[in-house]
PARO-877725 format. One line per 2 residues: number of its first residue (from 1); their letters; for each residue x, y, z of N, C-alpha, C. Coordinates in steps of 0.1 Angstrom, whole numbers. Example, Ala and Ser with C-alpha at 12.3 -4.5 7.8 and 13.67 -1.06 7.14 Angstrom:
1> as> 132:-57:78:123:-45:78:132:-33:78 ~ 128:-22:71:137:-11:71:129:0:79;
***
This chain:
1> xx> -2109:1021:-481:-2114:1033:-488:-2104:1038:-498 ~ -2090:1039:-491:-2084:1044:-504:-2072:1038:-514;
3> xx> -2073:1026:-510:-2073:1015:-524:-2083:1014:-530 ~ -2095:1017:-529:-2108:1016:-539:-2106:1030:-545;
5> xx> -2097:1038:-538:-2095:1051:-552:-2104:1059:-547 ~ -2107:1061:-532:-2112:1068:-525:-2104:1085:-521;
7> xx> -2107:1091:-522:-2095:1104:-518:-2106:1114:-506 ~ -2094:1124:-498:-2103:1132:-491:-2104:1147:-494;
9> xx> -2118:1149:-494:-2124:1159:-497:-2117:1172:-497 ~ -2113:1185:-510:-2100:1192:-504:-2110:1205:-491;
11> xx> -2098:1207:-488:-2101:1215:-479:-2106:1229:-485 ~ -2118:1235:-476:-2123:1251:-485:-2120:1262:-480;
13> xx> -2110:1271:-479:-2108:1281:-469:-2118:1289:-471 ~ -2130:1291:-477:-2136:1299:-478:-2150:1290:-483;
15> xx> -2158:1283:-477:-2175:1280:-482:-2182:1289:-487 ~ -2181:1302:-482:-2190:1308:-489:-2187:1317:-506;
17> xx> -2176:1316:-507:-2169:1321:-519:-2172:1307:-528 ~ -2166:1295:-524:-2167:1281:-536:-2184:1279:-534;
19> xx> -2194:1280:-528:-2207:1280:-532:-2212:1291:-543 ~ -2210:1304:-540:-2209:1309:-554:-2206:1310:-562;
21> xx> -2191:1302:-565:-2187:1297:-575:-2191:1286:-583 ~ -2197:1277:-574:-2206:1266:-582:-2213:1274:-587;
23> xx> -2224:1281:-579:-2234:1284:-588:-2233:1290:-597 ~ -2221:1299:-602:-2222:1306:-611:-2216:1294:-623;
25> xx> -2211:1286:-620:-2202:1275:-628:-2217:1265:-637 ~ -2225:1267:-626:-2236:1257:-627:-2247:1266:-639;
27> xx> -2250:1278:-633:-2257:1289:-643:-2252:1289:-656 ~ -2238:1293:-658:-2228:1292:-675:-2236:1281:-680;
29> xx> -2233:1270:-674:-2237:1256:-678:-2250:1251:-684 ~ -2261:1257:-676:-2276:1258:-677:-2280:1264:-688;
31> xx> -2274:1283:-684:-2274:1286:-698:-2271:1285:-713 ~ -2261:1279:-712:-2252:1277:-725:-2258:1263:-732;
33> xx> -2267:1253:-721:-2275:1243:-725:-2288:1249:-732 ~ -2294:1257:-725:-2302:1264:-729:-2304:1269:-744;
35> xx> -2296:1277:-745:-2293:1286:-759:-2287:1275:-767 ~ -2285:1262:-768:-2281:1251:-776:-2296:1245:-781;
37> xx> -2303:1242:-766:-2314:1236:-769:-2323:1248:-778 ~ -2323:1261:-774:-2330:1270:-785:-2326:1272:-795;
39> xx> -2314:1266:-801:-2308:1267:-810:-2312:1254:-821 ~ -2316:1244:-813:-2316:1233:-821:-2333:1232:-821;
41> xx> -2341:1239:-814:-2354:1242:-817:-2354:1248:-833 ~ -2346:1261:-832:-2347:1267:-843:-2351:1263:-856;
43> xx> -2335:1251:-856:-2332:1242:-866:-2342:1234:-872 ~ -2347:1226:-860:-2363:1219:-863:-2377:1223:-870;
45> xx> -2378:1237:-863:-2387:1249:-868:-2383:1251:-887 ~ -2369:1252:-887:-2371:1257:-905:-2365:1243:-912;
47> xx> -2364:1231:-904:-2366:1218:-911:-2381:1214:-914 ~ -2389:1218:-903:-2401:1220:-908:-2405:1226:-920;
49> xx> -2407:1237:-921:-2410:1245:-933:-2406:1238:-942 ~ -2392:1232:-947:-2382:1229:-958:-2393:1215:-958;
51> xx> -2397:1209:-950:-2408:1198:-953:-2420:1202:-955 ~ -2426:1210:-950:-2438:1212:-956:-2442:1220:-971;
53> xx> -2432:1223:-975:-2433:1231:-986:-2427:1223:-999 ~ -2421:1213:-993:-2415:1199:-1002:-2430:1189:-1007;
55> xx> -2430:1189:-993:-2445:1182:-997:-2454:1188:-1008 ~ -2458:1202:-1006:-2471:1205:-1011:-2459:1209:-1024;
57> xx> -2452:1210:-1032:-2447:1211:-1039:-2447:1195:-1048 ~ -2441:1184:-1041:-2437:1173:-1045:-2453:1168:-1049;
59> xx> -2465:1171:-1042:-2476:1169:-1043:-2483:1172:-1058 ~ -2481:1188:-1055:-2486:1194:-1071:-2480:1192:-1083;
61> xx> -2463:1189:-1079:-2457:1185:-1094:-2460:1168:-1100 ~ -2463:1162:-1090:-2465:1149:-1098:-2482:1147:-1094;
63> xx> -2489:1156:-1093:-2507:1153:-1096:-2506:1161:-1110 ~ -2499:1172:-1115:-2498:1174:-1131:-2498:1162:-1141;
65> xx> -2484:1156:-1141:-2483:1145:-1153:-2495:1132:-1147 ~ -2495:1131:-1137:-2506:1118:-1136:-2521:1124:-1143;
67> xx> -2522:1133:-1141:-2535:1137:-1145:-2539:1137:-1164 ~ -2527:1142:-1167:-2525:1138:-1178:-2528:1124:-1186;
69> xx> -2516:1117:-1176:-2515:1100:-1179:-2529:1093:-1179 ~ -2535:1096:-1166:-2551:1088:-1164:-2560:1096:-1176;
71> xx> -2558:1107:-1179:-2564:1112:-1191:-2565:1104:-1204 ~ -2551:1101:-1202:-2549:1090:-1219:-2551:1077:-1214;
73> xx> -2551:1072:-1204:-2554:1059:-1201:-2569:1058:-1201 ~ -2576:1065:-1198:-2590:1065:-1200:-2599:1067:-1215;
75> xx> -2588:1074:-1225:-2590:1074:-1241:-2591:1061:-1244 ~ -2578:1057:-1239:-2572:1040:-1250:-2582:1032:-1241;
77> xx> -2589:1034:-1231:-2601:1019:-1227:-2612:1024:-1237 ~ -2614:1037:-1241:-2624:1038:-1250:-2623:1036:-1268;
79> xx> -2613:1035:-1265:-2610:1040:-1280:-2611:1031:-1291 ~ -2617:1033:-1302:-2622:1018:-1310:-2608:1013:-1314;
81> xx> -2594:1017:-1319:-2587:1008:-1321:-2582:998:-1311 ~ -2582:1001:-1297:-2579:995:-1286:-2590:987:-1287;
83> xx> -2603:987:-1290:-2610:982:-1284:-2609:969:-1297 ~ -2610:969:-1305:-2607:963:-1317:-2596:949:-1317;
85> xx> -2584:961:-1308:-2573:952:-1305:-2576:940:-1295 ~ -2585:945:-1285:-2586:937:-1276:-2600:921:-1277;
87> xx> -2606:926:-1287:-2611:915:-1290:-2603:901:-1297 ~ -2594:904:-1304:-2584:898:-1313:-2569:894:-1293;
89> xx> -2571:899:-1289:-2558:900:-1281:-2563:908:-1270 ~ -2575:897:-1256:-2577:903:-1244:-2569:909:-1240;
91> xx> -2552:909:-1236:-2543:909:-1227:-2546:925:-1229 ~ -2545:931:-1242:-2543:944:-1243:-2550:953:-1234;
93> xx> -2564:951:-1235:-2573:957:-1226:-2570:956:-1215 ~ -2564:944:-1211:-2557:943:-1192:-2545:947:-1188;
95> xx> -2541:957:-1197:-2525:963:-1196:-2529:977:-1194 ~ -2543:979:-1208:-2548:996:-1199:-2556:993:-1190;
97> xx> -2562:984:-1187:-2570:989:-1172:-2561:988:-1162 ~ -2553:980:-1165:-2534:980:-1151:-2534:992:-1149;
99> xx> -2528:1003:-1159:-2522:1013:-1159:-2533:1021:-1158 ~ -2544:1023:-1159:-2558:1031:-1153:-2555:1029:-1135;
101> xx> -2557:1019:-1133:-2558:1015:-1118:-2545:1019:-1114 ~ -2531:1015:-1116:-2523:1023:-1110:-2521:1037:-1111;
103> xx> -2526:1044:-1120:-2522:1055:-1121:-2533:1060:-1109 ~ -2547:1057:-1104:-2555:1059:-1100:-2546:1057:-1082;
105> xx> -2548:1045:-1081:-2537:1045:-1066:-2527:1054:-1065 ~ -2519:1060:-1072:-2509:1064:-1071:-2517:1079:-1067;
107> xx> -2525:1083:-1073:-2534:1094:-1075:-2538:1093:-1059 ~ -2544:1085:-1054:-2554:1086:-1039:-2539:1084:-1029;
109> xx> -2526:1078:-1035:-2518:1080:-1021:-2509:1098:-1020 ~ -2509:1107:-1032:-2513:1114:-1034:-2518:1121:-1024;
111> xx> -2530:1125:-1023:-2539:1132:-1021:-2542:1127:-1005 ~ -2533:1112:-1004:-2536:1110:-985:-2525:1118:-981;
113> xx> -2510:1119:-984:-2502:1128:-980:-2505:1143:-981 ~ -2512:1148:-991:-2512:1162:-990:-2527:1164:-979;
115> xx> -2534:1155:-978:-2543:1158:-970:-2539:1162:-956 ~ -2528:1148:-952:-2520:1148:-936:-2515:1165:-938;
117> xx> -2510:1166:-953:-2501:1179:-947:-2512:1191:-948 ~ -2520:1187:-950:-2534:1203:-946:-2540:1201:-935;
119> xx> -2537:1190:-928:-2549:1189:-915:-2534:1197:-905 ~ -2525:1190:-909:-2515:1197:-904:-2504:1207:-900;
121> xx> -2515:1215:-912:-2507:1229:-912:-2524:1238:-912 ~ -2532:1232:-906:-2545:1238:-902:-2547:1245:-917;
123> xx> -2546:1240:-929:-2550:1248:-942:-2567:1243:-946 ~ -2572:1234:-936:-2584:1227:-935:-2593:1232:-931;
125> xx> -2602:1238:-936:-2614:1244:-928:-2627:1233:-931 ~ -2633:1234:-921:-2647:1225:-920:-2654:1236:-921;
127> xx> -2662:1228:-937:-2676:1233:-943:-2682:1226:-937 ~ -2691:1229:-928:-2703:1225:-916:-2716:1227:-924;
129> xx> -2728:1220:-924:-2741:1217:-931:-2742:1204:-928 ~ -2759:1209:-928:-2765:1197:-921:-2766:1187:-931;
131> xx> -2759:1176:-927:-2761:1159:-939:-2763:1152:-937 ~ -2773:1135:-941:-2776:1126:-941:-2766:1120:-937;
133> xx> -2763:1115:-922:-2752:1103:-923:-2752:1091:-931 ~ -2761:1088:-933:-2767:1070:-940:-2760:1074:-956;
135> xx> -2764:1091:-963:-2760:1088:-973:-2745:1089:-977 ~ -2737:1096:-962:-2725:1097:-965:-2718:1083:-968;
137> xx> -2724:1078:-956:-2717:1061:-955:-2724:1054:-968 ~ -2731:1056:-973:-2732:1052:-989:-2727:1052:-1000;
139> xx> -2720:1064:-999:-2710:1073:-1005:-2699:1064:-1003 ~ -2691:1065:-989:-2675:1059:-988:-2679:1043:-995;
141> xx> -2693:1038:-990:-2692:1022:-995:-2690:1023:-1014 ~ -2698:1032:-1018:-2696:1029:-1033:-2685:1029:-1037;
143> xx> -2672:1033:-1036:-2657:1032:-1040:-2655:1016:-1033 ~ -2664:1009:-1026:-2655:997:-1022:-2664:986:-1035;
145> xx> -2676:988:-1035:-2686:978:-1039:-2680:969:-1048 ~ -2678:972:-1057:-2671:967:-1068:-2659:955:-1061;
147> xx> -2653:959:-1055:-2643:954:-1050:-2646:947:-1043 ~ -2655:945:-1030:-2664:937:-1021:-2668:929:-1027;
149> xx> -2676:929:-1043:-2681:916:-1046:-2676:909:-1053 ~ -2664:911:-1057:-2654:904:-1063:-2647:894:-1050;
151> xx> -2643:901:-1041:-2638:891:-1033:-2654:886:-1024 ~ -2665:884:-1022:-2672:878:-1017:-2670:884:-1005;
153> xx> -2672:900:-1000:-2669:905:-987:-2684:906:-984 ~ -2692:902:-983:-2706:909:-972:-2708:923:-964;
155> xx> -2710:929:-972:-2706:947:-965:-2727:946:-960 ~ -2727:944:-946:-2743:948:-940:-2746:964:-935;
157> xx> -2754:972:-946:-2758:984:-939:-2768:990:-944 ~ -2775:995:-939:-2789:998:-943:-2790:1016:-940;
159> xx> -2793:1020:-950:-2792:1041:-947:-2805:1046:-938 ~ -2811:1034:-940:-2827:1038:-928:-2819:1038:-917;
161> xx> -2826:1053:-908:-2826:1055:-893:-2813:1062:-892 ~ -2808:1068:-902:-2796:1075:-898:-2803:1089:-897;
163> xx> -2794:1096:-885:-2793:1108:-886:-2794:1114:-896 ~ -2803:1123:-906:-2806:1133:-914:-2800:1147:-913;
165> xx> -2797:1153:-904:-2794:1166:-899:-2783:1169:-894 ~ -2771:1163:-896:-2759:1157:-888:-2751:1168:-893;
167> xx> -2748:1180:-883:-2735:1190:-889:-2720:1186:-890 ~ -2719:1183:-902:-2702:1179:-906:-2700:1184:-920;
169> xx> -2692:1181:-921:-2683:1187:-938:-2683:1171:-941 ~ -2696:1170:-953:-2703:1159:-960:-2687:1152:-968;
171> xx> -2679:1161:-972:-2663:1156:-980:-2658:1147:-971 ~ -2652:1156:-962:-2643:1151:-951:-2645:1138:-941;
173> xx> -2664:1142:-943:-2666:1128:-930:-2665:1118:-938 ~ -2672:1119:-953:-2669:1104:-960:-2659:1099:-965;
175> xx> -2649:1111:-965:-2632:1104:-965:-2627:1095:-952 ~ -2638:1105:-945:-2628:1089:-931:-2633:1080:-930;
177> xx> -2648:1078:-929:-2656:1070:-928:-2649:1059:-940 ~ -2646:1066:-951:-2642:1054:-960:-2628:1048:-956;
179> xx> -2620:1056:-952:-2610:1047:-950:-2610:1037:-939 ~ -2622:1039:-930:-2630:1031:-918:-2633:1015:-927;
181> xx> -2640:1021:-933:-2646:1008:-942:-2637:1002:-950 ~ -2630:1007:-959:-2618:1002:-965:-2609:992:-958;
183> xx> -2605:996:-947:-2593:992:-937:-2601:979:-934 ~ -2613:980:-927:-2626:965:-924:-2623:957:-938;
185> xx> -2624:962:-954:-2628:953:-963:-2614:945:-962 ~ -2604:952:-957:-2589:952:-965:-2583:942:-954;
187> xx> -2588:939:-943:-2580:932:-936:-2594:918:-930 ~ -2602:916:-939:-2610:910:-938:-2611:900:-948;
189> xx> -2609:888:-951:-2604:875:-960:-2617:874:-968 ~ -2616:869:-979:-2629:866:-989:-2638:856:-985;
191> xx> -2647:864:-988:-2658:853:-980:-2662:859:-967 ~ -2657:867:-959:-2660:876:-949:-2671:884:-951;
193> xx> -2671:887:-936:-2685:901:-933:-2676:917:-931 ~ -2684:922:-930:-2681:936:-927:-2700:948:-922;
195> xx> -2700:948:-909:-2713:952:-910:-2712:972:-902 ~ -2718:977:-906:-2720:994:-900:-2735:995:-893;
197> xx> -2730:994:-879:-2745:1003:-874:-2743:1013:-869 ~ -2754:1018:-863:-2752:1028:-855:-2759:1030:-840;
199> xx> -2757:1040:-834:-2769:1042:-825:-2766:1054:-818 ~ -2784:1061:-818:-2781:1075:-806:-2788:1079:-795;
201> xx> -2779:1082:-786:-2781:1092:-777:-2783:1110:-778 ~ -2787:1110:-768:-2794:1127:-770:-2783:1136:-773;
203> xx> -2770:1129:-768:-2753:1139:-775:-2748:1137:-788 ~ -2746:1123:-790:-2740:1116:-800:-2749:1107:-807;
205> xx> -2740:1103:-822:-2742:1093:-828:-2734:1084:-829 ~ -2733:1070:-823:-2724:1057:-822:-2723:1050:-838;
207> xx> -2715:1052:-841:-2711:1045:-853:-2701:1032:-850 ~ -2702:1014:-852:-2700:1010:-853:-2693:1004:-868;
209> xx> -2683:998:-868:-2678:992:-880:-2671:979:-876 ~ -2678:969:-877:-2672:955:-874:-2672:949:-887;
211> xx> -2655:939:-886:-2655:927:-895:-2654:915:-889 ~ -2649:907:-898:-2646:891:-893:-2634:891:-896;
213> xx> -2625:903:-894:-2610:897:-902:-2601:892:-892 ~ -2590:897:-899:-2578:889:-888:-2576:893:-873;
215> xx> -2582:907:-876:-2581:911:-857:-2565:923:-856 ~ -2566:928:-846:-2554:938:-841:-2549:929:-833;
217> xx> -2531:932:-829:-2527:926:-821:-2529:936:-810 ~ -2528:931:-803:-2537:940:-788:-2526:952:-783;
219> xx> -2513:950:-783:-2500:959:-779:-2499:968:-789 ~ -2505:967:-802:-2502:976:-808:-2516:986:-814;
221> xx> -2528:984:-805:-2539:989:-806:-2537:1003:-807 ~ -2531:1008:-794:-2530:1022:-796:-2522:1032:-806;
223> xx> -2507:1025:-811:-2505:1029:-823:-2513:1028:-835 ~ -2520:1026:-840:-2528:1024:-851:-2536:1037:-862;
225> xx> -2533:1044:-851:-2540:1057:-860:-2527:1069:-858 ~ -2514:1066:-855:-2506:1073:-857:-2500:1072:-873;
227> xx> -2497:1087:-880:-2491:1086:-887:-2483:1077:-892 ~ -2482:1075:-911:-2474:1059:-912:-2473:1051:-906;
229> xx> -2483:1045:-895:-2478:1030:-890:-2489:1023:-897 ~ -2481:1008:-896:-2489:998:-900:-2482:987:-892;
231> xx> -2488:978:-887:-2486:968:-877:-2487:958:-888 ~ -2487:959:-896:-2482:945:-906:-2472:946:-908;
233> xx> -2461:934:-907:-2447:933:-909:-2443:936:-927 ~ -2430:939:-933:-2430:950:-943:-2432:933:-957;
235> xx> -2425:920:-950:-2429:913:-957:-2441:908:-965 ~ -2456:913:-956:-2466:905:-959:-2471:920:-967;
237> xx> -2463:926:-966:-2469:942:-973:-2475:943:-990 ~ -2484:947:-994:-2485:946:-1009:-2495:956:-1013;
239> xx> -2492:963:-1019:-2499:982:-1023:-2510:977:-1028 ~ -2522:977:-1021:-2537:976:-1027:-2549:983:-1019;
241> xx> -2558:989:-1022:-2568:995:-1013:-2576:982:-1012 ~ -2578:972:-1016:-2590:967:-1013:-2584:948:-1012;
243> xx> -2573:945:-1016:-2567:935:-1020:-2566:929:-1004 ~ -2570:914:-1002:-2566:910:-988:-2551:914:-980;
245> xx> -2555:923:-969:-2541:923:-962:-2533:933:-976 ~ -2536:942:-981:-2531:948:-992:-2524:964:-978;
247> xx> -2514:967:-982:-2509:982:-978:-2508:993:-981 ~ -2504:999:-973:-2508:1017:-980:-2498:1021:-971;
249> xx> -2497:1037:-975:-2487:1045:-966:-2487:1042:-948 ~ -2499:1041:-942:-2502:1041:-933:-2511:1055:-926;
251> xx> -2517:1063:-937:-2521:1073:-933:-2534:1075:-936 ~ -2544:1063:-935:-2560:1067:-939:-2565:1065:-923;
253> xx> -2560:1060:-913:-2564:1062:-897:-2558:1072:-893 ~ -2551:1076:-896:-2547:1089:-891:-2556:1100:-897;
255> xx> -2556:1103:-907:-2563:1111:-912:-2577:1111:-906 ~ -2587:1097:-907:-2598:1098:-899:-2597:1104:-885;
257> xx> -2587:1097:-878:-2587:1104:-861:-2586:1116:-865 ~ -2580:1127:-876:-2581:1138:-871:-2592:1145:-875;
259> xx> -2595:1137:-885:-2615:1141:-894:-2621:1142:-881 ~ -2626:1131:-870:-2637:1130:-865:-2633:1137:-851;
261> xx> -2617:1138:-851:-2614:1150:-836:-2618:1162:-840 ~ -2616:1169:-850:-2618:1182:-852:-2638:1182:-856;
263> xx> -2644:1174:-859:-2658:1172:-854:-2664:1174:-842 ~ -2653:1176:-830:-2657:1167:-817:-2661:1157:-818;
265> xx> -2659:1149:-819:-2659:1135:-820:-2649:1129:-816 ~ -2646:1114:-816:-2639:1106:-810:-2640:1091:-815;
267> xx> -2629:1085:-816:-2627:1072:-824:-2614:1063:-815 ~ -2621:1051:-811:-2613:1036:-808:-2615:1025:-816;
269> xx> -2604:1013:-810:-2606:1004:-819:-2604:991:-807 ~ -2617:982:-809:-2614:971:-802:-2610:958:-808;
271> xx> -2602:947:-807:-2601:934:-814:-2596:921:-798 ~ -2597:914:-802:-2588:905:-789:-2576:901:-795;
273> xx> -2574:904:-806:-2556:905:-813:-2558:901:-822 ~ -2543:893:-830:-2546:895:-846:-2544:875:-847;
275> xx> -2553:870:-853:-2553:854:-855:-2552:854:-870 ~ -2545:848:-879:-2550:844:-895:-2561:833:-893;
277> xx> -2557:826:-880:-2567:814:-884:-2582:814:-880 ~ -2583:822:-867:-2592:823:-857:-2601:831:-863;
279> xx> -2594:843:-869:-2599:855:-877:-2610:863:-866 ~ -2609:870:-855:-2613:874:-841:-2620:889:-843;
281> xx> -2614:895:-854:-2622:905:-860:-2619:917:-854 ~ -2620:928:-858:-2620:939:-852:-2633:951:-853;
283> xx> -2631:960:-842:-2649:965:-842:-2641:983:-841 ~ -2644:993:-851:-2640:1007:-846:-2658:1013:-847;
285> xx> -2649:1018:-831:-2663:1028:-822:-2657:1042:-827 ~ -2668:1049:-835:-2671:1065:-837:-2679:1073:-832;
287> xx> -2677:1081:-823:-2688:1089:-819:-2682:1105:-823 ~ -2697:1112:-830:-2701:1121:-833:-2715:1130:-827;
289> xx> -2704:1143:-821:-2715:1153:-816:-2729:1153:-826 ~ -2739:1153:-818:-2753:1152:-828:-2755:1170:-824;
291> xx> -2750:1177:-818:-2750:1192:-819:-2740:1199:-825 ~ -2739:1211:-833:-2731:1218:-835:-2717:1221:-826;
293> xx> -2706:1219:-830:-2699:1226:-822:-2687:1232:-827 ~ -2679:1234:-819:-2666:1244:-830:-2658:1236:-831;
295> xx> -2653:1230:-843:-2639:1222:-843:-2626:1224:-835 ~ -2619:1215:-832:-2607:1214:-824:-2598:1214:-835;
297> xx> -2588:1227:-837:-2575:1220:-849:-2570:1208:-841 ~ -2561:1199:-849:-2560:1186:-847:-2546:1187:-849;
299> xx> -2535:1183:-845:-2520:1179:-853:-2524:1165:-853 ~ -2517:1159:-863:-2519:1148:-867:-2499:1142:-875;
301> xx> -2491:1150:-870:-2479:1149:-871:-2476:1134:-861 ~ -2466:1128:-868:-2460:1114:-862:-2457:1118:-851;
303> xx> -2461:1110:-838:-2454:1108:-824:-2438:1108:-826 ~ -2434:1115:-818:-2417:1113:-815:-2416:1096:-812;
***
């Protein structure tokens, strides 16, 4: 024992005096942890603020000059000398529509950040009225169409038999719904399907959204609708809304999860993982209260 650097215990002339002394030794200790940890609360509290007011700041100063820029990018696709030019010299015309369409992306990642930061500073209120689901989902599809038939994506959906009377904020639902659809066109190879049904029960409406694409890897199902993630490695990454396997911030699932929570509603995702070759597909389940109810604020801030 005491070649292993064992020693014996000192003697206490007094136990009940050295027990109160721990604990008072132990209390200092607690406390003083205490008032650190509230202290470093603090800190996080007005690191907050100093971010959220960066944001909506950093937000509004660069949607000024872009708005400008897509202004004149949108002259020079009309404009007869341009257009003049570009008969004589296609390329030209494909340098402003470049700079139309980026200025335009740049615009919608934009507008996904300042959205995350209104869902989550509750500056979002839901305008509730009763709306045609079929035409909402008609709505998010027309921003893809173009794009779908270029790559040969098969988007199957029909607006017959949808819910007519459906209380949601008609903006908000077809912002997520599209980035539902988007995310199906975007990870779904040319020449693929993509189909929306639905179905109801006397609570809800089941919204389906299946593709044929590459599939989810199955461990990382449940991150998926957390802020900025993307389970694509940063190599195969390439900035496009609609481009095969194209990336984005990682914040159009997130933003839906918090669209269709604050609905009452509720959203998963099933796949049997992610194949390039098998292509196993992935299917997101939405369900929406078919009755009125009060929305739930949502945080939608990144997991620790």
């Amino acid at each position: 024992f005491y070649l292993e650097g064992g020693k014996d215990l000192p003697k206490v002339a007094n136990p009940e005096e050295a027990r109160r002394n721990y604990h008072k030794e132990l209390t200092e200790h607690l406390e003083k942890r205490l008032r650190d940890l509230e202290a470093a609360n603090s800190k996080l509290r007005q690191l907050d603020v100093i971010k959220d007011d960066f944001i909506k700041r950093t937000a509004h100063e660069l949607r000024t000059p872009l708005t400008i820029i897509y202004g004149y990018g949108r002259l020079l696709q009309t404009a007869p000398p341009i257009q003049l030019l570009t008969q004589s010299s296609p390329e030209i015309g494909a340098y402003v529509d470049a700079l139309v369409e980026s200025v335009e992306r740049l615009h919608d990642v934009i507008n996904e950040i300042f959205t995350v930061y209104r869902l989550t500073t509750g500056q979002i209120e839901l305008n509730l009225a009763q709306s045609n689901l079929g035409e909402i989902i008609q709505y998010a599809l027309d921003d893809f169409k173009q794009a779908a038939q270029q790559r040969n994506v098969n988007v199957e959906f029909s607006r017959d038999g949808w819910p007519t009377k459906l209380m949601v904020d008609f903006e908000l639902m077809r912002l997520a719904l599209a980035n539902i659809i988007g995310n199906a066109i975007k990870f779904t190879p040319d020449g693929g399907k993509v189909s929306i049904n639905h179905v109801e029960t006397p609570e809800v409406v089941k919204i389906t959204v299946h593709d044929s694409g590459i599939g989810i890897p199955v461990e990382e199902q449940h991150r998926i609708f957390e802020s900025f993630y993307s389970f694509e490695k940063t190599e195969h990454h390439s900035t496009s809304k609609t481009a095969f396997r194209g990336g984005g911030l990682g914040l159009g699932l997130s933003i839906c999860k918090s669209i269709i929570e604050a609905h009452g509603g509720k959203i998963h995702v099933e796949s049997q993982g992610q194949d390039v070759e098998k292509m196993p597909g992935s299917t997101f389940h939405i369900e929406i209260p078919l009755t009125n109810r009060v929305p739930v604020p949502v945080d939608v801030t990144p997991a620790p």
